[in-house]
C-alpha positions in Angstrom: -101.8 -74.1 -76.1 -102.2 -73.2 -71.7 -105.6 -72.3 -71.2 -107.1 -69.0 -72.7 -107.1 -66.1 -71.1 -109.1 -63.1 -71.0 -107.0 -60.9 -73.6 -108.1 -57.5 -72.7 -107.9 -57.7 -69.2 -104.0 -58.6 -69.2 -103.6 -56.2 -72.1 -105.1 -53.7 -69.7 -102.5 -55.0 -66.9 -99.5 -54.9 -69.0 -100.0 -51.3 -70.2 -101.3 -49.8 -66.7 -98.5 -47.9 -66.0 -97.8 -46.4 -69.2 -98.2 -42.5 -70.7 -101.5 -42.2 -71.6 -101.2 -39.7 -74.3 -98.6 -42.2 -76.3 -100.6 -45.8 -74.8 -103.8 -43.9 -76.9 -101.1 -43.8 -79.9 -100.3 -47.4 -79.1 -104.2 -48.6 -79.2 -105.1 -46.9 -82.2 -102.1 -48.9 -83.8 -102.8 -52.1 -82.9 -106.0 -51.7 -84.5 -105.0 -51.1 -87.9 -104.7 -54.7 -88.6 -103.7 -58.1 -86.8 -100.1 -58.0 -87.6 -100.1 -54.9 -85.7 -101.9 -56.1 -82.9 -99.3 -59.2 -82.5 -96.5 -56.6 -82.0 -98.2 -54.9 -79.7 -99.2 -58.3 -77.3 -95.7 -59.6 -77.2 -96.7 -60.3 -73.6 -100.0 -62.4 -74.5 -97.6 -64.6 -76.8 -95.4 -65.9 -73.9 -98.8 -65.8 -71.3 -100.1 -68.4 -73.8 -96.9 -70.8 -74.4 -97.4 -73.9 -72.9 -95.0 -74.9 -70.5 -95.5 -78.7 -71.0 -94.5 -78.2 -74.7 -91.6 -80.8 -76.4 -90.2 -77.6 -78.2 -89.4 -75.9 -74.7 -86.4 -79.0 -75.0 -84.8 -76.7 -77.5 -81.3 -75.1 -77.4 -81.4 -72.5 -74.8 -80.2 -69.2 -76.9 -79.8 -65.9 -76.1 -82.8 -64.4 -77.9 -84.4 -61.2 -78.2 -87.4 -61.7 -77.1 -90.0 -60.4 -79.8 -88.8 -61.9 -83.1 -91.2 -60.2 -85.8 -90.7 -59.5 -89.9 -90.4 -55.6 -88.3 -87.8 -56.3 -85.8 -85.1 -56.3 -88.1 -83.5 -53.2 -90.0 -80.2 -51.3 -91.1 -78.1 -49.1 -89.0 -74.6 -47.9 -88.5 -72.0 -49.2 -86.2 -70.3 -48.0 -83.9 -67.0 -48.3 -87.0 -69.8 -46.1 -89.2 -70.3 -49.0 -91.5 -73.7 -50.5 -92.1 -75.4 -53.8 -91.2 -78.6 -55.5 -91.5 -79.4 -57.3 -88.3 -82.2 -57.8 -85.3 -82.3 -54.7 -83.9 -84.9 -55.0 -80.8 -83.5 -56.4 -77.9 -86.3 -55.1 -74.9 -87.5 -58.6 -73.9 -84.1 -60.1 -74.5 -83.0 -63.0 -72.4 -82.3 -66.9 -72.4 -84.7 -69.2 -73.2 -85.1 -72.0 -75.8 -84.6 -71.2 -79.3 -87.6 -72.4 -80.6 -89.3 -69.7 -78.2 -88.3 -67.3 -80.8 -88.5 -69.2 -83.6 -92.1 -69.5 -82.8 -93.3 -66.1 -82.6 -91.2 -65.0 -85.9 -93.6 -67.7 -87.6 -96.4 -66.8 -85.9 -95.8 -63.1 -87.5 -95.0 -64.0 -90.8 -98.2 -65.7 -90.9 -100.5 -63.3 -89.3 -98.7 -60.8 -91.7 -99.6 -62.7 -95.0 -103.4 -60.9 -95.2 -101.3 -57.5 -95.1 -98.9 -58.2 -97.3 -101.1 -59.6 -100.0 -99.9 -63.0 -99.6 -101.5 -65.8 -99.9 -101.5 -68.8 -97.0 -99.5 -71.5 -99.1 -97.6 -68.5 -100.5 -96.7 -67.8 -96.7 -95.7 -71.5 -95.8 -93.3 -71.4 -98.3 -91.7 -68.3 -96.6 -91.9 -70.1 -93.5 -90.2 -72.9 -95.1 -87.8 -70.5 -96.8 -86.5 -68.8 -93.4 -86.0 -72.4 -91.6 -84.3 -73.8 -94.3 -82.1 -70.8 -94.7 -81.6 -71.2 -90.6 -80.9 -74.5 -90.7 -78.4 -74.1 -92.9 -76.6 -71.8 -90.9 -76.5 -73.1 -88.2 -75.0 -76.0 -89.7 -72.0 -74.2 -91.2 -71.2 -73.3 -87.3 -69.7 -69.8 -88.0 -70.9 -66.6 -87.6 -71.2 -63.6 -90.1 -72.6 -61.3 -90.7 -74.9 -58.7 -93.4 -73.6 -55.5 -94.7 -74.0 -54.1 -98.5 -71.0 -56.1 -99.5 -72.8 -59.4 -99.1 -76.7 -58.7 -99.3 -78.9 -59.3 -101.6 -82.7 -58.0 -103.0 -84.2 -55.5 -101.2 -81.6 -55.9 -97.8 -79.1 -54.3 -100.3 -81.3 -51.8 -101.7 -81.8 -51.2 -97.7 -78.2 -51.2 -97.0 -77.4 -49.1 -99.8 -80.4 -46.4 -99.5 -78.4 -45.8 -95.7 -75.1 -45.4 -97.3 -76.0 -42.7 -99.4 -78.3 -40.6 -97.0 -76.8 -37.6 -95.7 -77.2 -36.2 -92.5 -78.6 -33.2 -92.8 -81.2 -34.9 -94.9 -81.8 -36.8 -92.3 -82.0 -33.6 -89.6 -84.2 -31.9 -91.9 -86.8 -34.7 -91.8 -86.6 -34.6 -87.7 -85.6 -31.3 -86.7 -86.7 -27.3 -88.4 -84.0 -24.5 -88.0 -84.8 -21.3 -86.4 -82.6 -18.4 -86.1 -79.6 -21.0 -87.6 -80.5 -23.7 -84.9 -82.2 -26.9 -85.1 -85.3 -27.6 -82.8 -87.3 -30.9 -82.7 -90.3 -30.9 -85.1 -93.1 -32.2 -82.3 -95.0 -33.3 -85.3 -97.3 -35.5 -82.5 -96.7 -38.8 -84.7 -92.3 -39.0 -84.2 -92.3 -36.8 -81.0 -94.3 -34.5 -78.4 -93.4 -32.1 -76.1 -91.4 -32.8 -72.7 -92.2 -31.6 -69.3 -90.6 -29.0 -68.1 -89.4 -31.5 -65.4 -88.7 -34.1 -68.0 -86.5 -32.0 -69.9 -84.4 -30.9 -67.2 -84.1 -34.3 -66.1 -82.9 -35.0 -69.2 -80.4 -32.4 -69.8 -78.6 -32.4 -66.2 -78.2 -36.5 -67.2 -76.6 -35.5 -70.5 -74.6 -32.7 -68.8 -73.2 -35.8 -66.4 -72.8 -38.4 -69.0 -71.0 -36.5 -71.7 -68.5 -35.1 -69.0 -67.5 -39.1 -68.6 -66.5 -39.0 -72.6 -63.8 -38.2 -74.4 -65.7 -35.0 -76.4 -67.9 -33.6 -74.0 -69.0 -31.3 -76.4 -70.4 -33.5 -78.8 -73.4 -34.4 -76.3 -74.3 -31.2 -75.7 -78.2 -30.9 -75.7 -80.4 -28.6 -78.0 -83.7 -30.2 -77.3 -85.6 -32.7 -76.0 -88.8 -34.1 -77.0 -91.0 -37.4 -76.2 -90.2 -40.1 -78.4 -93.1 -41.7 -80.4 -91.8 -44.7 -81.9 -92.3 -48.8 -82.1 -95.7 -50.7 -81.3 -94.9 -53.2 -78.1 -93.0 -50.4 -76.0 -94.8 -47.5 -77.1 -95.9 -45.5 -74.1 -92.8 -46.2 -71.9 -91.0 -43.3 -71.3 -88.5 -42.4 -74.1 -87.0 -39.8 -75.4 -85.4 -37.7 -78.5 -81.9 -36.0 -77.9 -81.0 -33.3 -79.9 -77.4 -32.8 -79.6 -74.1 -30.6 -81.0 -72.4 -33.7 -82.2 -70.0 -32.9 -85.1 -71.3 -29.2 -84.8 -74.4 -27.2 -85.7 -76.2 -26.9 -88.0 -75.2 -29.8 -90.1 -73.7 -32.2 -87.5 -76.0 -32.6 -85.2 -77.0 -35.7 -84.1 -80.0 -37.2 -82.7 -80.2 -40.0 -79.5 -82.7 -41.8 -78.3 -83.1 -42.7 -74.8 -85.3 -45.3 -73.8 -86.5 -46.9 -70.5 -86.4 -50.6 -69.9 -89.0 -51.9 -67.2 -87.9 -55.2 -67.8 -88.7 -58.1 -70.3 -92.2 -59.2 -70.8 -90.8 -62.8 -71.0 -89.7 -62.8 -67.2 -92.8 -64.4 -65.5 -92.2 -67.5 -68.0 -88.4 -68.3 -67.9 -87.5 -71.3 -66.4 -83.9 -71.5 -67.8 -81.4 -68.9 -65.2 -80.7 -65.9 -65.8 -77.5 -64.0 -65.0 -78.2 -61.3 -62.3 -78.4 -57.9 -64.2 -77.5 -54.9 -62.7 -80.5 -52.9 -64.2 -82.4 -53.8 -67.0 -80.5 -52.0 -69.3 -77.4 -53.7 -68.8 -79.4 -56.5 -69.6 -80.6 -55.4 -73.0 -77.9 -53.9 -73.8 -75.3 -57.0 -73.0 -77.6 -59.3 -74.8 -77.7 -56.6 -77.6 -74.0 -57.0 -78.0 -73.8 -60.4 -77.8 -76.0 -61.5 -80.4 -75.4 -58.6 -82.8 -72.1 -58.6 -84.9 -71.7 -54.9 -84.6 -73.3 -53.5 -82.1 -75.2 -49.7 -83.2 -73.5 -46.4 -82.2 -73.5 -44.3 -79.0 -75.1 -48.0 -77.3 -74.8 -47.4 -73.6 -77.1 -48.9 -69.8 -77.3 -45.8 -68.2 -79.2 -44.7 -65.1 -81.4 -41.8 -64.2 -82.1 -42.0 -60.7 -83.7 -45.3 -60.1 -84.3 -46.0 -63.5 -82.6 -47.7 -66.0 -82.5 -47.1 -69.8 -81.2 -47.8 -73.3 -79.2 -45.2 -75.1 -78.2 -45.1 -78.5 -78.1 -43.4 -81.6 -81.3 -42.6 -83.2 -82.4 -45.4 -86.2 -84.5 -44.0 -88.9 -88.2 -45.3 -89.8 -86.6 -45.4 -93.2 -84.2 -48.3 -92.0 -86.7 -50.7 -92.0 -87.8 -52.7 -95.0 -91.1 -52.1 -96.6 -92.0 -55.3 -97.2 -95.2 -54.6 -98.8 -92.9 -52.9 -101.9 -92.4 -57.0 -102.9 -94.6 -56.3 -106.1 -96.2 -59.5 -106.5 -92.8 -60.6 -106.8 -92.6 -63.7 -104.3 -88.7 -64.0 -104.9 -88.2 -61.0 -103.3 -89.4 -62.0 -100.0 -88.1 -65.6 -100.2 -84.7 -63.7 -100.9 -85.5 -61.5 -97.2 -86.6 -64.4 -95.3 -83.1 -66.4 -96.3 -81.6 -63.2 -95.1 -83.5 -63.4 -91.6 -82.8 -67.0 -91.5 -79.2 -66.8 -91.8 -79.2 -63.4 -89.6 -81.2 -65.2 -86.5 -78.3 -68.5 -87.1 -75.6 -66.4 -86.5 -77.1 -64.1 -83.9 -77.6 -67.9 -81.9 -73.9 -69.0 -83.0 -72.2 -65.4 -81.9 -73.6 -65.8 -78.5 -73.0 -69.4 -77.8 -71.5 -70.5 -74.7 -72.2 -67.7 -72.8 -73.6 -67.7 -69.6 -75.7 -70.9 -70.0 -76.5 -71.1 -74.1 -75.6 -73.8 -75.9 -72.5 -73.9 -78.2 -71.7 -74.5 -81.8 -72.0 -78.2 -81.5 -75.6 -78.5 -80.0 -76.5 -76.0 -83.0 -75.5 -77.8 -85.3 -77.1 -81.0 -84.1 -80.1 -79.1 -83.6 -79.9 -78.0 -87.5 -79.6 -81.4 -88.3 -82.6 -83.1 -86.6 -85.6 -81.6 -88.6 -87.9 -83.3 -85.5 -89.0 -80.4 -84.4 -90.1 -78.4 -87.7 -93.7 -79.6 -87.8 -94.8 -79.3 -84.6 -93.3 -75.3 -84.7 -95.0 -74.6 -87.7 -98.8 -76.5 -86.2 -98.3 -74.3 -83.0 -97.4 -71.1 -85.3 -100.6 -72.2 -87.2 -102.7 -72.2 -84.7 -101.3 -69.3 -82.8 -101.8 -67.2 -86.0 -105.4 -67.8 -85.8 -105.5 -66.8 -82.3 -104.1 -63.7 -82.7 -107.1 -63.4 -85.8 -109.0 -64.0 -82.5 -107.8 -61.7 -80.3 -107.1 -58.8 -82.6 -111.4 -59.0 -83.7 -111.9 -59.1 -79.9 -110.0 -55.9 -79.2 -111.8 -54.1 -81.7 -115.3 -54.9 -80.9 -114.3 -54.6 -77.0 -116.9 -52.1 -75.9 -114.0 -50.8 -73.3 -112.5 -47.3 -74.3 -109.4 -47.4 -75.7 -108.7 -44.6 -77.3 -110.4 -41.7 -75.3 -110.1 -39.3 -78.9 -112.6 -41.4 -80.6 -114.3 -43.8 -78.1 -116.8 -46.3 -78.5 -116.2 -49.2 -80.7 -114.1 -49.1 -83.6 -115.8 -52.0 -86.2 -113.6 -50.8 -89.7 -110.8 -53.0 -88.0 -113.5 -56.3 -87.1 -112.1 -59.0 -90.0 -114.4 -59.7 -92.7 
């Protein structure tokens, strides 16, 4: 491991820039427990990756960047069908394979004290996931996970999305007045825009949906600030309201995120193609490495910025892991799923633009030299992150200007 740092200080750094009402919202999460904390410091992850490592000698792969048991979930397509796949793409770019490998380990580990699971219990789902990956990559074709093909709780996942409705889904968003939705600015999905920021908002929309087939459907009813996500939360972001198939029950809800660029960029040594924005990076990496990409996915640009728009995902889309019941089958059964999902998203987006094809994968499969040194560093990572999070809470620097002062409930007995 490169030579410690002082955590707070670059988590200071990294966030500087951020909205502070939604960066309090950030802190107070990554306090609630160390997995929390390690999806919130994707940046400290690849600060403390050591340069000089064998593993760096990996594949180069397209990778997203922040490979976590959270950074999966269920959406629709842009065919209206429903997959299981990664589905956070904000520090996405090309780097060895075992980069990401690494840090989905490292999560699985630091998530075991949440999740009520012992440490041998969470070796084996280590061992589960790279065997499962592996594998995959061995049979040298990609596929894919819909609810045709699933299995344990993916399927119940996949299948929960099939049969939600929409306005169900409104309903848990949005409250009618006078016949017409609003955005509920419950302070914990979304807060109030600007006056500025909303008209910034709608005069984009107005331009973007004149570009499009149905102008109408992206027609804006409100606008809110977006609170969602741990790692990016306090960039700006927003919540679209909008006509879509027609009010009350067809609206449909966007989300429109800005990319500042991938916390991974100070540490690539690999080349990277020359992106016109950020956006167009995450979103070009998005589609290559997913098999279906989700719906309305677009790199647009307000002004100077760049950002990310696409169709709203659910909280709901996610798996609740902790609902494995003491039955350790049920998560071996979702880390073969992740193993196979993170194989094919490397396969899929092989040979492109530097990343290594079918062949290297599946020589890479077959030479099980570098398991054990990726699960030591995952190991010993995991305990720093132990480290770091206990640090952050006994840090007598205010974080969270609502409560102040030290926060000790989250200090690890």
């Amino acid at each position: 491991m490169s030579k410690r740092r002082n955590a707070i200080e670059s988590i200071l750094i990294f966030n500087q820039r951020r909205d502070p009402e939604r960066l309090v919202l950030k802190y107070r999460a990554m306090r609630a427990d160390a997995f929390a904390f390690l999806r919130g410091t994707c940046h400290l992850f690849y600060q403390d990756w050591p340069a000089d490592s064998p593993l760096n000698d990996a594949p180069p792969a397209w990778i997203c960047g922040d490979l976590h048991l959270e950074n999966f979930g269920s959406f629709k397509g842009d065919n209206r069908l429903t997959y299981f796949d990664l589905n956070d793409f904000d520090e996405a770019a090309l780097a060895p394979a075992t980069w990401e490998l690494a840090r989905f380990l490292t999560s699985v580990l630091v998530a075991a004290k949440t999740l009520g699971v012992n440490h041998s219990e969470a070796i084996a789902l280590v061992h589960c996931f790279l065997d499962c990956y592996t594998a995959a990559l061995q049979d040298g074709k990609a596929r894919w996970l819909e609810r045709a093909t699933a299995e344990g709780m993916v399927k119940s996942l996949l299948s929960g999305l099939g049969k939600r409705t929409r306005p169900e889904f409104l309903d848990s968003r949005t409250k009618l007045k006078g016949g017409k939705r609003m955005l509920r600015l419950d302070g914990k999905r979304a807060l109030p825009a600007s006056d500025a920021d909303y008209k910034k908002v709608v005069l984009f929309m107005a331009k973007f949906a004149a570009l499009q087939p149905d102008p109408k459907f992206f027609k804006v009813l409100d606008v809110a600030r977006r609170i969602a996500g741990t790692g990016s939360l306090g960039t700006e972001r927003y919540v679209i309201l909008v006509e879509g198939a027609g009010s009350p029950s067809g609206n449909y809800l966007l989300d429109l995120k800005h990319e500042p660029g991938s916390a991974l960029a100070p540490y690539l040594t690999l080349p990277q193609p020359e992106w016109g924005t950020e956006a167009e990076r995450v979103v070009s990496i998005q589609r290559r490495v997913q098999a279906i990409s989700p719906a309305f996915l677009n790199a647009v640009q307000i002004g100077k910025r760049s950002y990310v728009m696409r169709e709203l995902l659910p909280d709901s889309d996610r798996l609740q892991l902790e609902m494995w019941n003491g039955k350790l089958r049920r998560l071996e059964n979702v880390m073969k799923s992740m193993g196979k999902v993170v194989a094919w998203g490397h396969l899929r987006s092989g040979g492109r633009q530097g990343s290594a094809v079918a062949d290297e994968w599946i020589s890479f499969a077959s030479n099980s030299d570098w398991r054990s040194p990726l699960l030591e560093y995952a190991e010993g990572y995991a305990r720093q992150v132990e480290t770091d999070w206990n640090e952050f809470c006994e840090s007598p620097l205010n974080f969270d200007p609502l409560v102040g002062g030290v926060n000790k409930s989250c200090v690890a007995a």
